[in-house]
DRENSE-584438 format. One record per atom (N, C-alpha, C): z, x, y. Coordinates in steps of 0.02 Angstrom, whole numbers, padded with zeros to 5 digits, always signed. Each point is the difference from the previous one (the first is absolute). Layout:
<sites>
ZXY/...
</sites>
This chain:
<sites>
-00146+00663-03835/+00006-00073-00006/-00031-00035+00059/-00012+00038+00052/-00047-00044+00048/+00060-00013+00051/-00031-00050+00048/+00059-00024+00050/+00041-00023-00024/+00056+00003+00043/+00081-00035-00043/+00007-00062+00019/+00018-00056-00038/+00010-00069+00026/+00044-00019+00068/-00007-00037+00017/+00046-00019+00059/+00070-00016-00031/-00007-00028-00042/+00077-00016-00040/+00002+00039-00069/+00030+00055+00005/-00028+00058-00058/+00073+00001-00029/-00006+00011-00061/+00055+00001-00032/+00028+00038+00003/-00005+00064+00021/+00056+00067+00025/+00024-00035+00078/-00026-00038+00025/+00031-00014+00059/+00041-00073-00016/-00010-00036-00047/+00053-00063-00013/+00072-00015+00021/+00036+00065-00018/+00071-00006+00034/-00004-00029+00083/-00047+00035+00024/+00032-00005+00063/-00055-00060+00011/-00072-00014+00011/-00015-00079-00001/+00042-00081-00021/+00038+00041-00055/+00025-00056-00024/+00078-00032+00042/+00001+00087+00024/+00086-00021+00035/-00021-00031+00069/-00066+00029+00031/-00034-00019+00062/-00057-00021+00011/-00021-00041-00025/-00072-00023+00007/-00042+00008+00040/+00015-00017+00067/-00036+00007+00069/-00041+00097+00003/+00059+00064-00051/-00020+00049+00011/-00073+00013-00020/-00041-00024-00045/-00027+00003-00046/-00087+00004+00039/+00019-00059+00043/-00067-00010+00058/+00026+00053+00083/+00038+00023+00009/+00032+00030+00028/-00044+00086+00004/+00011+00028-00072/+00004+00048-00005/-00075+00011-00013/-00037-00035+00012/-00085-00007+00000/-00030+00054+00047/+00044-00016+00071/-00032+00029+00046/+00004+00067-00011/+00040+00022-00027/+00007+00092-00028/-00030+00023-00025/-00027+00068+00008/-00019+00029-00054/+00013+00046-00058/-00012-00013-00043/+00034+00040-00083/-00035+00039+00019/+00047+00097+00020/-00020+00031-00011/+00013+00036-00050/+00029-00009-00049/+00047+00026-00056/+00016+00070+00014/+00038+00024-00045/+00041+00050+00014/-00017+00054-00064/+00039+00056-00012/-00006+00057-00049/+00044-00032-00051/+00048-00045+00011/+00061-00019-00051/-00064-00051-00048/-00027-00045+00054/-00051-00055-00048/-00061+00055-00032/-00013+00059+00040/-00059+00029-00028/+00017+00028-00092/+00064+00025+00014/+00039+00024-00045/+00014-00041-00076/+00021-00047+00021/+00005-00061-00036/-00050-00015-00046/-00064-00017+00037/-00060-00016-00033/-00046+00065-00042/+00023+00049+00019/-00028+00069-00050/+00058-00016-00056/+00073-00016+00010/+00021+00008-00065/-00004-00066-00049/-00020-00041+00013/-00040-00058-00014/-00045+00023-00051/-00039+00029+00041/-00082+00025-00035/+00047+00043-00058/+00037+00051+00002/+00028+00055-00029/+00034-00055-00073/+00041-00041+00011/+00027-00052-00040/-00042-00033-00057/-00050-00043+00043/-00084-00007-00051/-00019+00049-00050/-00020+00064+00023/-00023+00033-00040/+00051+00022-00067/+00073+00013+00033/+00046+00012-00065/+00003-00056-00044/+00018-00065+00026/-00011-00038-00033/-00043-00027-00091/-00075+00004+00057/-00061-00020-00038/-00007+00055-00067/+00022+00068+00051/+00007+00066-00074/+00029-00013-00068/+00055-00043+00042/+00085+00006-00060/-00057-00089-00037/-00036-00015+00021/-00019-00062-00026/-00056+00017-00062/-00029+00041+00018/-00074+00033-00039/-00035-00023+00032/-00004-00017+00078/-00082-00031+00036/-00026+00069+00043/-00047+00018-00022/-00025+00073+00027/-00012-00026+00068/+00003+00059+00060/+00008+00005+00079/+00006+00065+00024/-00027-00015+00040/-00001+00063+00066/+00078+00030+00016/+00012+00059-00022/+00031+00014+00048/+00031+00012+00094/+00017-00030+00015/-00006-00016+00093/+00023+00058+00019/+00059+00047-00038/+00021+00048+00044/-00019+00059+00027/-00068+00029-00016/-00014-00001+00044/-00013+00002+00078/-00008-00080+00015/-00028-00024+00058/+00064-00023+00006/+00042+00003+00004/+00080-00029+00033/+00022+00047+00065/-00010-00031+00040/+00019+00059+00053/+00070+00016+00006/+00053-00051-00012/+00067+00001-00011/+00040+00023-00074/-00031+00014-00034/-00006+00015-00072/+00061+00050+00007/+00074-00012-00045/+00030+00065-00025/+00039+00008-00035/+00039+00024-00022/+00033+00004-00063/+00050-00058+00003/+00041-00020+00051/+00038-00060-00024/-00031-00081+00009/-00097-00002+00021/-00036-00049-00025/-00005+00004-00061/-00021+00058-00033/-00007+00012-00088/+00042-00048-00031/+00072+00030+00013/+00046-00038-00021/+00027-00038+00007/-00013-00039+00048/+00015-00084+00003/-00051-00052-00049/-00062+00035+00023/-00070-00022-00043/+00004-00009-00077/+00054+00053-00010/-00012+00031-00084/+00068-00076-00015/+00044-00001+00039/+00050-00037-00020/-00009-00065-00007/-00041-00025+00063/-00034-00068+00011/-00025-00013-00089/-00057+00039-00013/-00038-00017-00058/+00046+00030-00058/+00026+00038-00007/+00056-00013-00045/+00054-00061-00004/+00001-00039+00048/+00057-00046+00000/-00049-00067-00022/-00050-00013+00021/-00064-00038-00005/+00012-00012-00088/-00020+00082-00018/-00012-00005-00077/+00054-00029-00055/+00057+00017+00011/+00065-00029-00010/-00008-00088-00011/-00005-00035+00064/-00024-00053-00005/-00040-00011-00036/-00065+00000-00005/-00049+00015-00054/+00024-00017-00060/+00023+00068-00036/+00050-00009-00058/+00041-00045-00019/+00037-00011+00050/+00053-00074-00023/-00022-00043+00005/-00072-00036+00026/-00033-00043-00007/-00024+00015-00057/-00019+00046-00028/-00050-00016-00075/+00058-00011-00069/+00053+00003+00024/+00044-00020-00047/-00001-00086-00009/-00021-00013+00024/+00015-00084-00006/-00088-00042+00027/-00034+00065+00032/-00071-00027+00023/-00054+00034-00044/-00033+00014-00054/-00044+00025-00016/-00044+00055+00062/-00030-00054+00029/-00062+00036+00051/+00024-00043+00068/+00053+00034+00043/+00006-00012+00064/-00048+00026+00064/-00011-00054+00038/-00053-00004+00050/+00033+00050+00048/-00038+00064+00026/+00021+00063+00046/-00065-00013+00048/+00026-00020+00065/-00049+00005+00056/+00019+00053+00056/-00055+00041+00023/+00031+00051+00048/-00050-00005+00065/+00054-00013+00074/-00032+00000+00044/-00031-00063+00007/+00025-00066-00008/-00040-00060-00037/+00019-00030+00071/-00076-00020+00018/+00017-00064+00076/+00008-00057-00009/+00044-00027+00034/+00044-00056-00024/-00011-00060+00067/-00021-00038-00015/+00008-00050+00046/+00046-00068+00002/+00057+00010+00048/+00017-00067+00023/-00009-00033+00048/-00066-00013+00018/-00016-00054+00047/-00002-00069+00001/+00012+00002-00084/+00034-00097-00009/+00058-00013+00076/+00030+00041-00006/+00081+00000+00040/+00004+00040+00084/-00028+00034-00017/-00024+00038+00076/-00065+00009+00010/-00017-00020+00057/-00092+00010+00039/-00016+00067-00010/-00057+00007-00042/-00026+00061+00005/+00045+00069-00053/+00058-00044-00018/+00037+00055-00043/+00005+00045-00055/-00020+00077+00008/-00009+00019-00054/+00022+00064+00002/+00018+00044-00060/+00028+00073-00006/-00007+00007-00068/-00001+00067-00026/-00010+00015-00028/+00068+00046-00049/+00003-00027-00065/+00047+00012-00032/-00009+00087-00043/+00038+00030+00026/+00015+00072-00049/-00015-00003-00061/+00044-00053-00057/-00006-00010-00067/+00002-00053-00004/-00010-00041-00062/+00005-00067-00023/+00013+00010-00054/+00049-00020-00033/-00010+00003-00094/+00021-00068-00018/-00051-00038-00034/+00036-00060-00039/+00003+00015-00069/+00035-00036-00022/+00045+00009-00074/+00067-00057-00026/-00026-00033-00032/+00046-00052-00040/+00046-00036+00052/-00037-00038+00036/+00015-00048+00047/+00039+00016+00065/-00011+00091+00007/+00037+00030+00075/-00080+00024+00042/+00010-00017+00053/-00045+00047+00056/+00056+00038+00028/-00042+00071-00007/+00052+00046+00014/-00063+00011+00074/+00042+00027+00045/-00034+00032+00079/+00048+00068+00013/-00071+00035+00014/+00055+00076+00022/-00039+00031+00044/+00014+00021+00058/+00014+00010+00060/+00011+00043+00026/-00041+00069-00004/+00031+00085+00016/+00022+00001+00076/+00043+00011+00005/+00026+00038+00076/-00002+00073+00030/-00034+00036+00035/+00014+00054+00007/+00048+00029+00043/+00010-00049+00039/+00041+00015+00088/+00076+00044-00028/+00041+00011+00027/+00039+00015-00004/+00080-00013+00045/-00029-00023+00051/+00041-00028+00070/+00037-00063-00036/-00037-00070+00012/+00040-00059-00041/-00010+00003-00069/+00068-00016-00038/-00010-00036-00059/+00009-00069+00012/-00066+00009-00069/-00027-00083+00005/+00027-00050-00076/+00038-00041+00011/+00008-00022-00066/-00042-00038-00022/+00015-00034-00062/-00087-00046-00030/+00055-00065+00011/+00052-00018+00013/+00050-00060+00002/-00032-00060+00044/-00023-00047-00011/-00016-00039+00030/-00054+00001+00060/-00039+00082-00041/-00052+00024+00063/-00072-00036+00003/+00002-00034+00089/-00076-00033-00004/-00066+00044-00013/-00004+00052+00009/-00062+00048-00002/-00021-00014-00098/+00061+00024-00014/-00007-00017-00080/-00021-00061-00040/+00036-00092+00054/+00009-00042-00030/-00093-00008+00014/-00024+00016+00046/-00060-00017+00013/-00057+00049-00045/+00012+00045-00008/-00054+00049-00062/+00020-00049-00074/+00071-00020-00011/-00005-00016-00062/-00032-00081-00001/+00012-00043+00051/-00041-00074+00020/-00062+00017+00015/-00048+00053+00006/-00066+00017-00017/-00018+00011-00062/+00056+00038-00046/-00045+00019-00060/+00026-00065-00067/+00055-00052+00032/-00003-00055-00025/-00075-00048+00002/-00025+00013+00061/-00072-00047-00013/-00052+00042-00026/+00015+00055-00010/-00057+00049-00051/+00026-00021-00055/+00049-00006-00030/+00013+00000-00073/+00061-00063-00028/+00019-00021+00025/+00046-00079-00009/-00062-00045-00062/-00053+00002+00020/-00034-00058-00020/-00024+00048-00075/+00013+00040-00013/-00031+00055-00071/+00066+00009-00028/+00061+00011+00029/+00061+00017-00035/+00039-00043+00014/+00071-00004-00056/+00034-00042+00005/+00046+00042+00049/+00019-00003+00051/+00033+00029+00032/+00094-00039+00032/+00026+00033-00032/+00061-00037+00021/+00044+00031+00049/+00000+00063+00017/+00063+00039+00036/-00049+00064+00024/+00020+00009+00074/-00026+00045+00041/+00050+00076+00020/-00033+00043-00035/+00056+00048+00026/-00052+00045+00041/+00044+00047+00074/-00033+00023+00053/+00050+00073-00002/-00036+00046+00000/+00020+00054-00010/-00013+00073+00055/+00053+00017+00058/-00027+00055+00040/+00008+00059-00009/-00049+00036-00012/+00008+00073-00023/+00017+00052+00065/+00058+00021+00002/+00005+00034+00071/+00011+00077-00011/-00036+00062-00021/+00047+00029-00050/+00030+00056+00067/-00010-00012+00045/+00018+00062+00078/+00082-00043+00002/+00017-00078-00008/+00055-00010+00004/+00028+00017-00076/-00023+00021-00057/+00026-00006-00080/+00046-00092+00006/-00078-00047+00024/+00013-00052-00027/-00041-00041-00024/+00007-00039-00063/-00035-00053-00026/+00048-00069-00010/-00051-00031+00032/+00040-00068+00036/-00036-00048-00032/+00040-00031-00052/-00050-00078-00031/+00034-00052+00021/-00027-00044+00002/+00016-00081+00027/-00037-00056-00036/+00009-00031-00062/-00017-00044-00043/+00015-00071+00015/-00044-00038+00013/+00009-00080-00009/-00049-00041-00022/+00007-00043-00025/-00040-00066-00038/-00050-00017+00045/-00068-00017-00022/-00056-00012+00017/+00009-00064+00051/+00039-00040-00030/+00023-00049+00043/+00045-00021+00071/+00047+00071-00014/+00016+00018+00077/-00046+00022+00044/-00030+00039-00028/-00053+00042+00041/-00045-00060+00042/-00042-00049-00060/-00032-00043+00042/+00031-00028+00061/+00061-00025-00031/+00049-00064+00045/+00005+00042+00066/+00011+00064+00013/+00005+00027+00061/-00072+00005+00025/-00048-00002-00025/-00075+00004+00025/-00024-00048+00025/+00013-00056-00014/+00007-00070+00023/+00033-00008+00057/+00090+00025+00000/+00034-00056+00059/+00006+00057+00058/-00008+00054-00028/+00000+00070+00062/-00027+00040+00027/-00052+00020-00061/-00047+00038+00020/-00075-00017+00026/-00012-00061-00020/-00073-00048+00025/+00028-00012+00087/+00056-00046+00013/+00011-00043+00047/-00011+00072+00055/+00064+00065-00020/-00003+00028+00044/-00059+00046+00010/-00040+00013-00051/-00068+00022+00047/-00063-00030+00027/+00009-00067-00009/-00027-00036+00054/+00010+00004+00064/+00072+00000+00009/+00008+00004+00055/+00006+00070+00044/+00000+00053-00054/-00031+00075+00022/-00094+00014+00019/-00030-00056-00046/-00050+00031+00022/-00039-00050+00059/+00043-00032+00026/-00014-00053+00066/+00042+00045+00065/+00036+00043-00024/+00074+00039+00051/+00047-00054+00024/-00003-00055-00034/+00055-00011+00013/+00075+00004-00038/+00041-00042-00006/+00076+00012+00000/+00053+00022+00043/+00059+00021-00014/+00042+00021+00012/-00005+00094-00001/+00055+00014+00066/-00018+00098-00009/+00072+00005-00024/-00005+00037-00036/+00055+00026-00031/+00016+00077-00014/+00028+00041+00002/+00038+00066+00014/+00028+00003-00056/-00004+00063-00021/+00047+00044-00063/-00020+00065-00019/+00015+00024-00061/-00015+00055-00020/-00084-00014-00019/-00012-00036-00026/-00083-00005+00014/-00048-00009+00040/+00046+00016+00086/-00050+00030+00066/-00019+00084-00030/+00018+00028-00038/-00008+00055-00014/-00058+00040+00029/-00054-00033-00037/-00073+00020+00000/-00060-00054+00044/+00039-00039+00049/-00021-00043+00018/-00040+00036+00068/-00068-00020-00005/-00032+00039+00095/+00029-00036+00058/+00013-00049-00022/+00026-00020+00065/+00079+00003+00033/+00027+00033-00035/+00079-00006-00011/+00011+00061+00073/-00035+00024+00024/+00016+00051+00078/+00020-00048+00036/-00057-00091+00023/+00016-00038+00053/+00013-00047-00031/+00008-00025-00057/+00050-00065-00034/+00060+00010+00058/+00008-00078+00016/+00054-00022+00045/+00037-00004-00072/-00008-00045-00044/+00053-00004-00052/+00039+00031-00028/-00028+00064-00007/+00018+00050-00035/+00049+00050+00068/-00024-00017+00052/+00042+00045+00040/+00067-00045+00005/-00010-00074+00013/+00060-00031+00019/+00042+00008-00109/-00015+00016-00033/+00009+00012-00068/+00064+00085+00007/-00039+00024+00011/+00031+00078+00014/+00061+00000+00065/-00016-00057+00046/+00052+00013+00049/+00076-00045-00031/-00028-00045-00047/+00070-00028-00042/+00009+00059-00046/-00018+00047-00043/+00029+00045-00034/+00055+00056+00058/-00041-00001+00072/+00027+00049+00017/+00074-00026+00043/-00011-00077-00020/+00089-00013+00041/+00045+00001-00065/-00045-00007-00067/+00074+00004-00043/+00011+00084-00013/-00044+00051+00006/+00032+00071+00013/+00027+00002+00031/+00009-00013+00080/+00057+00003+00047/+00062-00033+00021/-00001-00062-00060/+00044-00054+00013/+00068+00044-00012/+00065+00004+00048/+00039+00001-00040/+00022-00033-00039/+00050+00043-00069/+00028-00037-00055/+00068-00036+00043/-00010-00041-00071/+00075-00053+00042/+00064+00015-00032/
</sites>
């Protein structure tokens, strides 16, 4: 996919909770890791099961997967088995539902420069469905009110809003190392209304660095979170209510 945006939608949680991080974490460098290397082979591995279970002829990748092994097989096989499922219950009520795989999605109406790229897309009788493979295994991630998600599915609203009648957005994370699938459904109209009063204002002011710093569980993956003053004076209030005595 090329360079990653400054305000990238796998990084939203924590821009959005901290804005200032966003221009912050510039000066670093992404050296990624074996967990991201990992990730993105079962990606590739996902595609190809996919497109199979679809009838679109492709390369097999495995091959060339350097991380390639029996319990990628089978997350891969489950991913596009769960995919197809969907599929199906869409053609019950959709004739010929729209299946996009790997589809780049842009929301830069709402964020500078914003764009990622969606796993699946299926439209079908007035739902955009978004699905979202996970490989990690460390956090589970829910799809509940998740920005990484709200922003792939407010991209593939301006790919396809203006061709379909689209009324209700459902966002779907495939995690299968946690055995979880996490959907989170809401009206086209919530979705905007938060794109408007929350998600525009505050990445403006992410991609200027300014705002407010703010601390939480979404310093997680943050580069700068070693010398964040915030985050340390953040952790030194957790560590007086471990020692507080009870009353």
């Amino acid at each position: 996919m090329g360079k990653h945006a400054l305000l990238s939608a796998s990084s939203s949680h924590r821009w959005l909770n901290c804005p200032p991080s966003a221009r912050l974490g510039e000066q670093y460098e992404d050296n990624g890791s074996s967990y991201a290397a990992e990730g993105t082979e079962a990606h590739t591995l996902c595609e190809y099961k996919l497109k199979t279970a679809l009838g679109i002829r492709t390369k097999d990748p495995t091959i060339s997967l350097t991380y390639y092994s029996e319990e990628m097989e089978q997350c891969a096989n489950g991913y596009a088995a769960y995919i197809m499922e969907l599929v199906e219950t869409a053609k019950q009520n959709c004739a010929d539902p729209v299946v996009l795989i790997e589809q780049r999605l842009d929301f830069s109406k709402y964020v500078e420069g914003g764009f990622g790229t969606g796993d699946c897309v299926i439209i079908a009788d007035g739902t955009l469905n978004v699905i979202d493979f996970k490989m990690g295994a460390g956090v589970l991630i829910a799809a509940d009110d998740n920005p990484q998600m709200k922003l792939y599915a407010l991209g593939a609203l301006e790919l396809f809003d203006g061709i379909y009648d689209i009324q209700k957005v459902s966002m779907t994370i495939f995690q299968p190392r946690r055995d979880s699938v996490s959907t989170y459904t809401i009206s086209k109209e919530e979705l905007l209304k938060w794109a408007d009063e929350v998600l525009s204002p505050t990445a403006q002011l992410a991609a200027k660095g300014e705002g407010e710093y703010k601390a939480g569980n979404h310093c997680q993956f943050c580069k700068v979170k070693a010398t964040c003053r915030k985050r340390a004076e953040y952790n030194l209030e957790l560590a007086r209510y471990d020692f507080e005595m009870p009353s």
